[in-house]
PAKOL-727152 format. One record per residue: x, y, z of N, C-alpha, C in turn. Coordinates in steps of 0.05 Angstrom, whole numbers. Layout:
N
{{X Y Z} {X Y Z} {X Y Z}}
...
***
This chain:
394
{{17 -24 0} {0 0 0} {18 25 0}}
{{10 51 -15} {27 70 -17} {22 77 13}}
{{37 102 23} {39 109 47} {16 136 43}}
{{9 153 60} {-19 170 60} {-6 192 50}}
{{21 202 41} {23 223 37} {38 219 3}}
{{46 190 -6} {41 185 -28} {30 199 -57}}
{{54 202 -70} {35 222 -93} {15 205 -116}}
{{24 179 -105} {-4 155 -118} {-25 150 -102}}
{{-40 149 -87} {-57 154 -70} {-72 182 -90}}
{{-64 197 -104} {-80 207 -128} {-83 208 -157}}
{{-87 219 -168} {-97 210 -193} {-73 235 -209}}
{{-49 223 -220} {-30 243 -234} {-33 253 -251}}
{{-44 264 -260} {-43 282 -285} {-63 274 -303}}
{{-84 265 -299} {-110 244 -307} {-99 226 -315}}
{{-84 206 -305} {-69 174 -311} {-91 156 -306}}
{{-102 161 -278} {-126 135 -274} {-149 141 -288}}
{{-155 169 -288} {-186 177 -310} {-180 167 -336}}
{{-151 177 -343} {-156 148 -376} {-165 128 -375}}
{{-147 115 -363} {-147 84 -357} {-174 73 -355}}
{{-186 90 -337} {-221 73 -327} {-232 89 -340}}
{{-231 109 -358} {-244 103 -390} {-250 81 -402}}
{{-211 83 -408} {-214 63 -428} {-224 35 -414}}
{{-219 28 -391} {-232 4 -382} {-263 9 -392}}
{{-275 29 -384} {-299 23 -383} {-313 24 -415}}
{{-291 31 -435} {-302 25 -471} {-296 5 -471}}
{{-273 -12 -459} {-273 -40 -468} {-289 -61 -464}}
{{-303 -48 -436} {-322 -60 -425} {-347 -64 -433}}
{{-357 -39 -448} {-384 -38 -462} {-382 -55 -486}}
{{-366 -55 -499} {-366 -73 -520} {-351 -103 -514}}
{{-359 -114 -492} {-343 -136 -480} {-320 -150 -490}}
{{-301 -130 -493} {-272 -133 -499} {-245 -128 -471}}
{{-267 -126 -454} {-244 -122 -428} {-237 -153 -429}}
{{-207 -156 -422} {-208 -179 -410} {-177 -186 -395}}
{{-182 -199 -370} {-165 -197 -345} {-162 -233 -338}}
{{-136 -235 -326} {-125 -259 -322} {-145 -274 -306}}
{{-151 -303 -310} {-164 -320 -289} {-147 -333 -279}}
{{-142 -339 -250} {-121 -368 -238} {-133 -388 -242}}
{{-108 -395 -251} {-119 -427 -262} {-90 -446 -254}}
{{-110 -469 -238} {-88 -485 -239} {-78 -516 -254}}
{{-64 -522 -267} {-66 -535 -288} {-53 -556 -284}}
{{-64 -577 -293} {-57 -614 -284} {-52 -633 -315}}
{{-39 -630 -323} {-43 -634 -355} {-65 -625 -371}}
{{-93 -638 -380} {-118 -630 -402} {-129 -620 -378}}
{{-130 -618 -347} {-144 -620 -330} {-134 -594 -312}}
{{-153 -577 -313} {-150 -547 -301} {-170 -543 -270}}
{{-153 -527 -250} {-182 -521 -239} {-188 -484 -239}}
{{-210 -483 -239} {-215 -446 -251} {-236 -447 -234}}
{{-234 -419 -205} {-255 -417 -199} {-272 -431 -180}}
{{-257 -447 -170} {-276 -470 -154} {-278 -501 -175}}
{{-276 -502 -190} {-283 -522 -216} {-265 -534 -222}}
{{-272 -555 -221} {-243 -577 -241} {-251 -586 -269}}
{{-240 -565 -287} {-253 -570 -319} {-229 -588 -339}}
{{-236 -595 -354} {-228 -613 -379} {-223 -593 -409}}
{{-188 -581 -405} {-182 -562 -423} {-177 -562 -451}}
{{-192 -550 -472} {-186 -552 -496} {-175 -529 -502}}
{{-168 -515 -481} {-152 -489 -490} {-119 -479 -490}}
{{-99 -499 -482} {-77 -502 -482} {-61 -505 -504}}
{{-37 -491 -500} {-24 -502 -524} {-1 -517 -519}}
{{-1 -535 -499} {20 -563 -495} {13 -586 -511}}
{{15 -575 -527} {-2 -607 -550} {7 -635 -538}}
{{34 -634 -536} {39 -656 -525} {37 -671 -497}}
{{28 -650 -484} {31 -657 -447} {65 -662 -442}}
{{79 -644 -455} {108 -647 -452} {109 -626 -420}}
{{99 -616 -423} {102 -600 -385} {97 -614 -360}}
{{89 -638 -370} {87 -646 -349} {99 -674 -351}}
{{116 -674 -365} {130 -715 -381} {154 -706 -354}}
{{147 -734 -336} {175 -739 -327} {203 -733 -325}}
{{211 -741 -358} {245 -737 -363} {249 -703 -366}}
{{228 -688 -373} {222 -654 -372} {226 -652 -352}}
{{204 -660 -325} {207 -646 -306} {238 -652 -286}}
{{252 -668 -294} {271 -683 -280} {294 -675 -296}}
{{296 -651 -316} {319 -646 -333} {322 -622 -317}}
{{300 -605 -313} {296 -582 -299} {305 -588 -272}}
{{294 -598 -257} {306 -598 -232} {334 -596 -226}}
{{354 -629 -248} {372 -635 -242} {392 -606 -257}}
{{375 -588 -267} {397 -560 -277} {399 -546 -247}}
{{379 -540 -242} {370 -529 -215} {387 -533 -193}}
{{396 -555 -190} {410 -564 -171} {442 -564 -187}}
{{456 -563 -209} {465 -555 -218} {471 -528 -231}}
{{464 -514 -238} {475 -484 -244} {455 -466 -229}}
{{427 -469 -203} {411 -457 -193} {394 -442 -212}}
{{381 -422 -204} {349 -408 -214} {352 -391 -225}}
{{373 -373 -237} {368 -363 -256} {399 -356 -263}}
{{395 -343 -296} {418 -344 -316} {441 -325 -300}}
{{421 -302 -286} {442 -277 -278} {447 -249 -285}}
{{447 -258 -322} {452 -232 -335} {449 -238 -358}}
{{456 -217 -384} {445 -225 -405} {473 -252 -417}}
{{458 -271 -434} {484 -284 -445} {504 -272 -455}}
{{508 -255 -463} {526 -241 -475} {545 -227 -446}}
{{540 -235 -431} {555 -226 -404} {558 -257 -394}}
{{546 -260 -370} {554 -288 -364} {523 -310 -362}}
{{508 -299 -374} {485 -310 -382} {483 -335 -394}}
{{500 -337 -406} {501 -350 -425} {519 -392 -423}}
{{495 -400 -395} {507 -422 -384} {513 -447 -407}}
{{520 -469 -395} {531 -492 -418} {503 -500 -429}}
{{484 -498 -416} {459 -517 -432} {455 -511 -449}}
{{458 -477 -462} {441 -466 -484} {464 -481 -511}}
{{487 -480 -520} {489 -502 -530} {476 -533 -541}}
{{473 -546 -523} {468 -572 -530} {438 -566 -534}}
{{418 -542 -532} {392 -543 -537} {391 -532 -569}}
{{419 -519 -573} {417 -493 -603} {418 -515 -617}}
{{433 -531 -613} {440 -553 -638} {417 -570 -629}}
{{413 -574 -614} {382 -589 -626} {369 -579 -642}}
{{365 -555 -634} {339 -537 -655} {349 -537 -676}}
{{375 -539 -687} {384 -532 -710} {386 -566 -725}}
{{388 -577 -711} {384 -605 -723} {360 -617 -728}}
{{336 -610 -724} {306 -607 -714} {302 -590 -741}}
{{316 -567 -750} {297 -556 -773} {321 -559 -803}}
{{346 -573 -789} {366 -573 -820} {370 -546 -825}}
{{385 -533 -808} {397 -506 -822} {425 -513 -795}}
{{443 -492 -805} {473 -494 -800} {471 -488 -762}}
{{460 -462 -762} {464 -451 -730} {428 -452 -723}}
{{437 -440 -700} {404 -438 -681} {420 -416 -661}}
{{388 -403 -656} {394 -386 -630} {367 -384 -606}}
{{369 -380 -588} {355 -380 -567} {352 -354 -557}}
{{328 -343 -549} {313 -316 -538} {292 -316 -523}}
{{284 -299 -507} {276 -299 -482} {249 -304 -490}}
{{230 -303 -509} {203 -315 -515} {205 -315 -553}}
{{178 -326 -553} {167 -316 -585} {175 -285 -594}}
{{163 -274 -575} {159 -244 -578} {184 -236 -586}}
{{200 -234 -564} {227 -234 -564} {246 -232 -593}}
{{234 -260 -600} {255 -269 -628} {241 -251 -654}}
{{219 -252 -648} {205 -247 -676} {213 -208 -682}}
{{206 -192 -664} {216 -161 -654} {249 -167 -654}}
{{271 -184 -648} {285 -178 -653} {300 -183 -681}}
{{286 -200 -698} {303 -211 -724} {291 -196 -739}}
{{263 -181 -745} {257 -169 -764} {267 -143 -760}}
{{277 -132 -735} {288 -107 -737} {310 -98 -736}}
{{324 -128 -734} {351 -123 -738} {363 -132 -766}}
{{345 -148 -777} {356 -156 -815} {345 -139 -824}}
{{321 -119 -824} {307 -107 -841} {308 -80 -835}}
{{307 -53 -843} {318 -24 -833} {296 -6 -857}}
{{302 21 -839} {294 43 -868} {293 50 -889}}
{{307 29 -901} {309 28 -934} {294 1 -942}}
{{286 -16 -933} {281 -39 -933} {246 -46 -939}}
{{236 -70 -937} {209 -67 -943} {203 -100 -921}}
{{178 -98 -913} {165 -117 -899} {137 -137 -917}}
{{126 -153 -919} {104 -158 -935} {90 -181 -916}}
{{78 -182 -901} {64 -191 -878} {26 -201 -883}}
{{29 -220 -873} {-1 -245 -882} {-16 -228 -859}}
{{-30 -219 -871} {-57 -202 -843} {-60 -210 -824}}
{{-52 -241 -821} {-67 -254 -796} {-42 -265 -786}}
{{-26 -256 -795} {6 -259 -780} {2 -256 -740}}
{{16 -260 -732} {20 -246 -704} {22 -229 -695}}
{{16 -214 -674} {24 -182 -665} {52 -180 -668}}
{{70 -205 -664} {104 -194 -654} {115 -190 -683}}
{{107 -204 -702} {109 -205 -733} {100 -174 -740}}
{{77 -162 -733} {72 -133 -740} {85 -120 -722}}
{{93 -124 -691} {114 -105 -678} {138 -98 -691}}
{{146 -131 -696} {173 -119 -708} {181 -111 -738}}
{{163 -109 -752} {156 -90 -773} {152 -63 -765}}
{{137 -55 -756} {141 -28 -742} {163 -24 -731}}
{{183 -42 -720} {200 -32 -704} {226 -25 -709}}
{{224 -46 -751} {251 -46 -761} {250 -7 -776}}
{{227 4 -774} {229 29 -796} {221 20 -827}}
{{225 -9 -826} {217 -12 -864} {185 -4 -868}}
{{189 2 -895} {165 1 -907} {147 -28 -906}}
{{120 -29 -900} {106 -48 -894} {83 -60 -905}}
{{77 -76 -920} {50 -87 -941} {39 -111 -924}}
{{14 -109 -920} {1 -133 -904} {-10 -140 -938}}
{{-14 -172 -944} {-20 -183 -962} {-47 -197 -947}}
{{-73 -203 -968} {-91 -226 -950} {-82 -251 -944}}
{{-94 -265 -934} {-87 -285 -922} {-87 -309 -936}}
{{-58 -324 -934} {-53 -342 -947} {-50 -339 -977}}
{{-53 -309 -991} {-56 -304 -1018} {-38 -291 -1029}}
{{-34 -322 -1045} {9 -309 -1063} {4 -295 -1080}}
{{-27 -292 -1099} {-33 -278 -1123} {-29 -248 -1113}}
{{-39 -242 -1086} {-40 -214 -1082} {-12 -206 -1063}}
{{0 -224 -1060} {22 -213 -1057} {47 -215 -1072}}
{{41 -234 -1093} {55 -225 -1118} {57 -204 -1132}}
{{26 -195 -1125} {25 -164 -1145} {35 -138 -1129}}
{{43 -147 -1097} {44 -126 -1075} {87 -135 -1084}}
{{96 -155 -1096} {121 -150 -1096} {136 -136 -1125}}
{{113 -150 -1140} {119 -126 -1165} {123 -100 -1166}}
{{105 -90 -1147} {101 -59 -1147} {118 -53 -1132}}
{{129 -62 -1114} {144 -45 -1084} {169 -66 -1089}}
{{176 -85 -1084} {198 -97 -1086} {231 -77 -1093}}
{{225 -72 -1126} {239 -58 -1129} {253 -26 -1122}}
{{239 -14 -1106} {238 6 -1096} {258 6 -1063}}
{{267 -21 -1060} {278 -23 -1036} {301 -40 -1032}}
{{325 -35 -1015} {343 -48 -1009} {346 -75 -1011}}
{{334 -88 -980} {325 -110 -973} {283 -117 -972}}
{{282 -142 -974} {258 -150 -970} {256 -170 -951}}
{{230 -174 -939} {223 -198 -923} {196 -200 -923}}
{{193 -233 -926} {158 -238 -933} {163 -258 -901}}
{{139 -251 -887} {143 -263 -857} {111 -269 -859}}
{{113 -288 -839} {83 -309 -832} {88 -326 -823}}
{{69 -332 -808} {54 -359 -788} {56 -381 -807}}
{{77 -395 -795} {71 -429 -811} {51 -441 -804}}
{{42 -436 -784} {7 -446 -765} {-2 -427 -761}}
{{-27 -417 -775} {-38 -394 -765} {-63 -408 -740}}
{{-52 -394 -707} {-61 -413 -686} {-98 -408 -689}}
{{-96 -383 -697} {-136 -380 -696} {-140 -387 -710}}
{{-137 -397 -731} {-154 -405 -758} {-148 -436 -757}}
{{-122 -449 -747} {-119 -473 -751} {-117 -483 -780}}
{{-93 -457 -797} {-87 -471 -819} {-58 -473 -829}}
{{-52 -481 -846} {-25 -470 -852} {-14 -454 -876}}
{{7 -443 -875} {11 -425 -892} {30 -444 -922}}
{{22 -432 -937} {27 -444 -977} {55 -435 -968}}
{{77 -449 -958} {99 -441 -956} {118 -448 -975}}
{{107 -480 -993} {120 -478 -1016} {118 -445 -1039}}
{{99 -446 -1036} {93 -419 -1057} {107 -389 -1047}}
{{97 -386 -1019} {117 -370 -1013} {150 -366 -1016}}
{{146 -393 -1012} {182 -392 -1021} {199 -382 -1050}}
{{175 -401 -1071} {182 -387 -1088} {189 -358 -1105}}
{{163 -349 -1089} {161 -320 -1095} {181 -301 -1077}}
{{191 -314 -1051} {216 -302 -1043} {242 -310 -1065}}
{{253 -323 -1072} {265 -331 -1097} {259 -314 -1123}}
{{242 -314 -1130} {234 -292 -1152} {238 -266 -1148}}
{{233 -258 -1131} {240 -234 -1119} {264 -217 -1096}}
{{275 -238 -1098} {298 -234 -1079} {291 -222 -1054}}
{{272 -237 -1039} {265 -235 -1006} {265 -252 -996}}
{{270 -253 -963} {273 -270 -946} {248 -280 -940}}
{{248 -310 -938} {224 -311 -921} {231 -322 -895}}
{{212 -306 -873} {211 -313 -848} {186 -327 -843}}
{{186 -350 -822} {161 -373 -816} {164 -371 -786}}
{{146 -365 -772} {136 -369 -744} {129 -393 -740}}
{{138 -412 -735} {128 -446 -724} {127 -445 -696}}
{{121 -420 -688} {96 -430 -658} {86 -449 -655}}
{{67 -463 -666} {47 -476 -674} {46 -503 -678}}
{{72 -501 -699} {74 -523 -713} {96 -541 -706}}
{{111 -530 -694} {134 -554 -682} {118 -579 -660}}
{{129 -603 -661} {120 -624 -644} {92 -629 -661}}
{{86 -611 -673} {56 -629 -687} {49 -628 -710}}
{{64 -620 -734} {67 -626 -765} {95 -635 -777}}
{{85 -642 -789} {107 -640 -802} {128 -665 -789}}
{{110 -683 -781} {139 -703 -763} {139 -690 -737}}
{{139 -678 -738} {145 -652 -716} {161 -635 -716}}
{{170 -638 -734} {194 -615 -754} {180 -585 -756}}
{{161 -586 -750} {140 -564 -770} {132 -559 -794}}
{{123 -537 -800} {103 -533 -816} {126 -527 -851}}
{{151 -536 -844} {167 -525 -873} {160 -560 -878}}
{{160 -573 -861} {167 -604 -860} {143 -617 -869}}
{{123 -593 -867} {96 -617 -872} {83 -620 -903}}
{{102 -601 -916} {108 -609 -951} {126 -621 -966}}
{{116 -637 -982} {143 -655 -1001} {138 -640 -1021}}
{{182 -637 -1030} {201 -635 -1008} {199 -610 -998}}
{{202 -608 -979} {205 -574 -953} {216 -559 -971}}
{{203 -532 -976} {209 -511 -986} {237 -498 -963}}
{{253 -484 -981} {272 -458 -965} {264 -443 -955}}
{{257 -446 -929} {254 -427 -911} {281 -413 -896}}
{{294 -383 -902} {324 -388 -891} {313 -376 -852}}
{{294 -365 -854} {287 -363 -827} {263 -376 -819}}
{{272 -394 -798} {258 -415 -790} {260 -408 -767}}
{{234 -395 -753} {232 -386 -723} {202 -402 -712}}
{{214 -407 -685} {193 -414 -669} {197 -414 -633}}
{{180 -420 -616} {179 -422 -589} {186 -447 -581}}
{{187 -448 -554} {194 -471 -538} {159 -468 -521}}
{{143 -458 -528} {125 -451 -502} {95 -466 -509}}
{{98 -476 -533} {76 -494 -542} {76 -529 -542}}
{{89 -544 -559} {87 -571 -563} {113 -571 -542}}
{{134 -554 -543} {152 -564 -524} {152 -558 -497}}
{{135 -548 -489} {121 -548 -458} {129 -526 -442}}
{{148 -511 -451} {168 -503 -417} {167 -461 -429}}
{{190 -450 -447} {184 -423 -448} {208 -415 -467}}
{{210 -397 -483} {228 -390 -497} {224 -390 -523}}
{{236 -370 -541} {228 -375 -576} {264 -373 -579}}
{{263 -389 -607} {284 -394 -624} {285 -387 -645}}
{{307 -379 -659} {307 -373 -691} {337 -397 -707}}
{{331 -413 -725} {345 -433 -741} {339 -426 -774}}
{{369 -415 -772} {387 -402 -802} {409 -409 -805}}
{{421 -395 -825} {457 -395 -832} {464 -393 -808}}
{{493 -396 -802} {514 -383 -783} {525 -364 -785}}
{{522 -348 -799} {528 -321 -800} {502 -294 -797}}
{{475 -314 -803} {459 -302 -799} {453 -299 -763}}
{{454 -322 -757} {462 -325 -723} {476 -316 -712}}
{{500 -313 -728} {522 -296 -711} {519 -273 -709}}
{{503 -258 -725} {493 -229 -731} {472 -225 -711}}
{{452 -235 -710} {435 -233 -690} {450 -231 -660}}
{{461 -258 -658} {473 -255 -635} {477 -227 -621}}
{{503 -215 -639} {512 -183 -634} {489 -163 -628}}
{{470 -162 -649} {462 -142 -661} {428 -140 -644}}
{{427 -156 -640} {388 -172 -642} {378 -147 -602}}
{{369 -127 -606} {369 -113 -590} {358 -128 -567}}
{{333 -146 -568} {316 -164 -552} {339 -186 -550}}
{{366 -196 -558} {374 -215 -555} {387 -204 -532}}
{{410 -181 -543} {441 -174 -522} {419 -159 -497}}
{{387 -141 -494} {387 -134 -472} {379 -148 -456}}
{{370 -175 -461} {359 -192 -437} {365 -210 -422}}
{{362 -218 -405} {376 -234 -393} {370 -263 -400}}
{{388 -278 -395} {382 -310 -412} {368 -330 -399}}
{{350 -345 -406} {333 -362 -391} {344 -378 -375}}
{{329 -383 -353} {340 -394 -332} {343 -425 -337}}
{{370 -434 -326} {382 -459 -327} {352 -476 -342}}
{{340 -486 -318} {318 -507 -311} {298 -501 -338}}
{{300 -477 -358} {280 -466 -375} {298 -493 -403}}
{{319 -490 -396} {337 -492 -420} {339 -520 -426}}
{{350 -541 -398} {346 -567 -392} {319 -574 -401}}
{{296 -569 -397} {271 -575 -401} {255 -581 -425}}
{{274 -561 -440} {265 -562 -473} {284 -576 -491}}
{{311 -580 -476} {325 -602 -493} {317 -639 -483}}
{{305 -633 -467} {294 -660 -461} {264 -664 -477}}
{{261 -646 -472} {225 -650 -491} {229 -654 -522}}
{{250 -636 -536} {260 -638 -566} {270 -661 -569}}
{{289 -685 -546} {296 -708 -553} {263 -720 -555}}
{{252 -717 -535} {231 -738 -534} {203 -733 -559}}
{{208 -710 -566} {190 -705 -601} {205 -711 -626}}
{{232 -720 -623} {249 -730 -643} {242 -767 -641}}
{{244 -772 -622} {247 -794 -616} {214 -815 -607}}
{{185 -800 -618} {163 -809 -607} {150 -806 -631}}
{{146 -810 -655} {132 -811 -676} {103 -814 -668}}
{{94 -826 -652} {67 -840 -646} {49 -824 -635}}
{{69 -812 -605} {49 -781 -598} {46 -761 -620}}
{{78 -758 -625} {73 -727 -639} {51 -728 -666}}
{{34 -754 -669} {20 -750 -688} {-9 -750 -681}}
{{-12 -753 -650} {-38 -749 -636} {-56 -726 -643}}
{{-40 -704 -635} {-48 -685 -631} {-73 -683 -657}}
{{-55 -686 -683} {-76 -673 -709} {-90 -695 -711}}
{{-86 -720 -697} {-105 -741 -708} {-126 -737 -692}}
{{-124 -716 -669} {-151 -721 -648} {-163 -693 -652}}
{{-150 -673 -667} {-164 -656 -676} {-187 -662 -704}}
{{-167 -673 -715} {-189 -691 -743} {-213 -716 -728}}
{{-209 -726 -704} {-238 -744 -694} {-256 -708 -688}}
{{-251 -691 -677} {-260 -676 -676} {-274 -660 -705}}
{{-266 -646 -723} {-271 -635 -740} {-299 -657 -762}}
{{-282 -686 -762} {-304 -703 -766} {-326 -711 -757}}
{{-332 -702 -735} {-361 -707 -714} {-370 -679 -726}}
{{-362 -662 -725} {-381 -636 -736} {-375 -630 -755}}
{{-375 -647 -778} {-372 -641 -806} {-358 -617 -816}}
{{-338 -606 -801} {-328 -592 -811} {-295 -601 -822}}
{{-291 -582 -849} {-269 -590 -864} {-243 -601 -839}}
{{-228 -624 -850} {-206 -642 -834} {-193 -609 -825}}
{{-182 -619 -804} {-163 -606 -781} {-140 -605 -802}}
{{-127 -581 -797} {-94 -586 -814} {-74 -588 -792}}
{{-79 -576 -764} {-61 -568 -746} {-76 -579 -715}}
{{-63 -568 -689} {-79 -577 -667} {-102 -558 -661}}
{{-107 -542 -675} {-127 -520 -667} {-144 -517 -685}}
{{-177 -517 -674} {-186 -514 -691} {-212 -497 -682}}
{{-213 -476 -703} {-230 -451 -697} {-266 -464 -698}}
{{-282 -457 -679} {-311 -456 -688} {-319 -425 -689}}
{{-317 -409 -708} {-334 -383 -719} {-354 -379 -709}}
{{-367 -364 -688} {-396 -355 -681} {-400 -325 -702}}
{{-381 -309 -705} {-377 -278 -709} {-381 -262 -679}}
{{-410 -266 -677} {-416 -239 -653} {-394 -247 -624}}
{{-392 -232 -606} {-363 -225 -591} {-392 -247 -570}}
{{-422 -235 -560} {-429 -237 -541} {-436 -268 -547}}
{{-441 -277 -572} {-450 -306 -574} {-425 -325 -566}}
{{-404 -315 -578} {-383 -335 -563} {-374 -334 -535}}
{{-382 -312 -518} {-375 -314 -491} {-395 -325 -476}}
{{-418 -335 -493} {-439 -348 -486} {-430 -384 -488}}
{{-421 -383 -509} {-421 -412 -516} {-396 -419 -497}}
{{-373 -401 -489} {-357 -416 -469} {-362 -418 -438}}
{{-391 -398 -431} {-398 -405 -406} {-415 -435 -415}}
{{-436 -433 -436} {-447 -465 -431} {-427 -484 -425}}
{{-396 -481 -440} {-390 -503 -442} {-365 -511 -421}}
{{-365 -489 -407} {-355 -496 -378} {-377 -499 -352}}
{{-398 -498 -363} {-418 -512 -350} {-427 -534 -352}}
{{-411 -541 -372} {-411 -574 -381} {-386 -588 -368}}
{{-371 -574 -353} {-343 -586 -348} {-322 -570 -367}}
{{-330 -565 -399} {-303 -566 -405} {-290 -522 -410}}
{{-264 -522 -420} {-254 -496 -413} {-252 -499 -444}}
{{-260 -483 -461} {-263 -474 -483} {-256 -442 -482}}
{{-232 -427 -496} {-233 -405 -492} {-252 -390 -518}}
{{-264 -361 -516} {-275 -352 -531} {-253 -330 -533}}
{{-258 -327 -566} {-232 -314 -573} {-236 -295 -586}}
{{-239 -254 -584} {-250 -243 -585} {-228 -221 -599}}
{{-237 -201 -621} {-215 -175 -633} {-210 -163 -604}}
{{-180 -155 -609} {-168 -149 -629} {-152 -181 -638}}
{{-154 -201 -624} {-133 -227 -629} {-141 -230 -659}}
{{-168 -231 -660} {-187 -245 -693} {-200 -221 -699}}
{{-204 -217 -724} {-219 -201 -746} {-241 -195 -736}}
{{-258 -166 -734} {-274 -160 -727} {-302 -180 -738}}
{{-321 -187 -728} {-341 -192 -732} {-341 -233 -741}}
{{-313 -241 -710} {-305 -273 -722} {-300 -277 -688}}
{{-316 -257 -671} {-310 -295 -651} {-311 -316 -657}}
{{-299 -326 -645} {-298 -358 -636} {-283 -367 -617}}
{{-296 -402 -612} {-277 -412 -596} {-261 -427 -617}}
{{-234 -427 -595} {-206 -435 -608} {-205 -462 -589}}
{{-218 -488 -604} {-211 -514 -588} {-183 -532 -594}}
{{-169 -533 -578} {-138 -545 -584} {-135 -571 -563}}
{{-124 -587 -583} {-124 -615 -578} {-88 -632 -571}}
{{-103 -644 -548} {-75 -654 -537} {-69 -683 -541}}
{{-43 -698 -539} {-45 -714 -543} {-56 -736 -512}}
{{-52 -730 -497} {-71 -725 -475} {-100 -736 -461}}
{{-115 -722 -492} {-143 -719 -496} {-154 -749 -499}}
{{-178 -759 -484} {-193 -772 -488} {-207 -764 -511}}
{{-205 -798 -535} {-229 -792 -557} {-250 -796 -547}}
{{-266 -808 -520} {-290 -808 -508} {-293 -780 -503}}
{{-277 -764 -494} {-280 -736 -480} {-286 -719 -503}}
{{-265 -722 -530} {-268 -702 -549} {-300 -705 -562}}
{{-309 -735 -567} {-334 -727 -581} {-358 -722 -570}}
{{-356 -722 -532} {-373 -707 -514} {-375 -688 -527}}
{{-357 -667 -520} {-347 -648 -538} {-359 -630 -560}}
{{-354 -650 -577} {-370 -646 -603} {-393 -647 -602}}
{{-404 -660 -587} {-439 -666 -584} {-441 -640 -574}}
{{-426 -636 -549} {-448 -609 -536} {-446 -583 -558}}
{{-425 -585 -570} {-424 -559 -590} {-436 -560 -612}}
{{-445 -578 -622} {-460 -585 -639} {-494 -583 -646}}
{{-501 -590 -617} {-533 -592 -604} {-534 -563 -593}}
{{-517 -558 -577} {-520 -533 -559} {-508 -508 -560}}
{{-491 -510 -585} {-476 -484 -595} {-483 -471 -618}}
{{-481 -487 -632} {-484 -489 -671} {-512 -494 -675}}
{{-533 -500 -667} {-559 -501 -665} {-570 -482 -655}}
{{-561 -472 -634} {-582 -451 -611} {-594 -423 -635}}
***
């Protein structure tokens, strides 16, 4: 609590009158929205008093909670203790992150790998450190916020293309391409709301035609396409992707994003990557955790193919087109009908999040149901029944 004579104890310069404004516009149009505690047991959450049955996670694999994970972490813990210290580039930079880079880099077939403090992290620091004021950006609309941060952040010039569409961004590289230094065509190899994937053969090409980079966000897609390789992996043969970025915080359970390129492109980042040199480096037990989970998605063919096979029992009970990925969108549009359909259906037991602009396109709630390997197929086509009878009908 401030003390009574505190110059917070008032309202500075109208700081809180904005704020509970703006709270209160987000509120009228039921777009406020604030953390729930939740405590989480693999598919099995409790929220609230309630022990619900989660389709809203993105541990596809229940790697957060596998044994040899939680027992890589510890045994760092007890070896190098709780956290890095400082940034790697000072003494941050303990022995584990090694033996995890070369995984990742052996995991996507490119020369080096590097490791960064989240998604966010990597994605704000590689586009604004390869790409500058003379340069140009060309970005899939339904890309990610950190994908449009760090477009904004590099100074280049910027073209959002529609989604998934090489025709219109073919015609967006004809016109602007030449007008600029460098280029980069960046996108979601899994786009997570839509649950599709991006034409990355095609993209590729048209980076080749045009002499631009393409960058791929495999958030999404690592541990569950593609082999588990991701989403470059889940076409014959894998298109050139030379930036191959993704997290540690989805199929591989634990926290951190990565970027896997050249070695010189890595080495550059390294130096240069503003989000890389100011942060400090993930803690031991973060680092252990994810090179244990990467052996055990190299090494498990059987799970890592759960995930999309139990999203497809799903998609097939409600006739909607096969699952490509572990997520899969049900469309209501209106914001109030889907915050409706996820109280029914945590009144049914299960935690369905409703997923509301700015994340998705105005006038496209939905729930975002994501499938674990985990998941009961008795549970999933409960599931499907109630959303089927009691969602999609009402």
């Amino acid at each position: 609590m401030p003390r009574a004579d505190s110059p917070y104890n008032s309202d500075v310069y109208g700081l809180d009158a904005m704020a509970q404004a703006k709270l209160a516009a987000l509120a009228a149009k039921a777009l406020l929205r604030t953390p729930v505690e939740t405590a989480r047991d693999g598919v099995w959450v409790e929220r609230g008093g309630k022990r619900l049955l989660s389709f809203s996670c993105n541990d596809y694999l229940d790697l957060s909670h596998h044994p040899a994970v939680k027992q890589a972490a510890m045994d760092a813990i007890q070896r190098y203790g709780v956290g890095a210290g400082a940034s790697r580039l000072v003494t941050g930079n303990h022995p584990l992150y090694a033996a995890l880079e070369a995984r990742l880099a052996a995991l996507k077939g490119t020369e080096a790998a590097m490791v960064f403090g989240s998604g966010y992290l990597a994605n704000v620091g590689i586009i604004a450190t390869l790409i500058g004021a003379n340069d140009v950006v060309f970005v899939d609309e339904l890309a990610h916020n950190c994908i449009l941060a760090g477009a904004a952040m590099s100074g280049a010039a910027a073209h959002t293309f529609r989604h998934n569409d090489c025709g219109h961004l073919a015609d967006l590289l004809k016109a602007e391409r030449g007008k600029h230094r460098h280029a980069l065509i960046a996108t979601d190899g899994v786009f997570s709301m839509d649950g599709d994937l991006a034409p990355l053969p095609a993209l590729a090409a048209l980076g080749d035609a045009h002499d631009a980079w393409l960058l791929a966000d495999d958030a999404h897609g690592v541990g569950v396409v593609g082999g588990g390789r991701g989403s470059s992996f889940a076409f014959t043969p894998p298109p050139r992707v030379p930036l191959q970025m993704g997290t540690l915080s989805k199929a591989v359970g634990g926290y951190g994003g990565y970027l896997c390129a050249s070695k010189p492109v890595i080495d550059l980042l390294k130096s240069r990557a503003a989000s890389f040199v100011y942060s400090t480096g993930l803690p031991p037990a973060t680092v252990a955790a994810a090179s244990a989970a990467l052996d055990i998605i190299a090494h498990a063919p059987a799970a890592v193919a759960k995930p999309l096979a139990k999203a497809r029992l799903f998609t097939t009970a409600l006739a909607l087109a096969a699952a490509q990925t572990a997520g899969v969108p049900v469309v209501l549009g209106d914001i109030q009908k889907a915050l409706a359909a996820a109280a029914l259906l945590e009144s049914e037991g299960f935690l369905v999040a409703a997923i509301r602009p700015p994340t998705v396109p105005q006038n496209t709630a939905r729930l975002r149901v994501t499938f674990s390997a985990a998941h009961d197929d008795a549970d999933i086509l409960r599931l499907a029944d109630v959303i089927k009878t009691r969602v999609l009908s009402a």
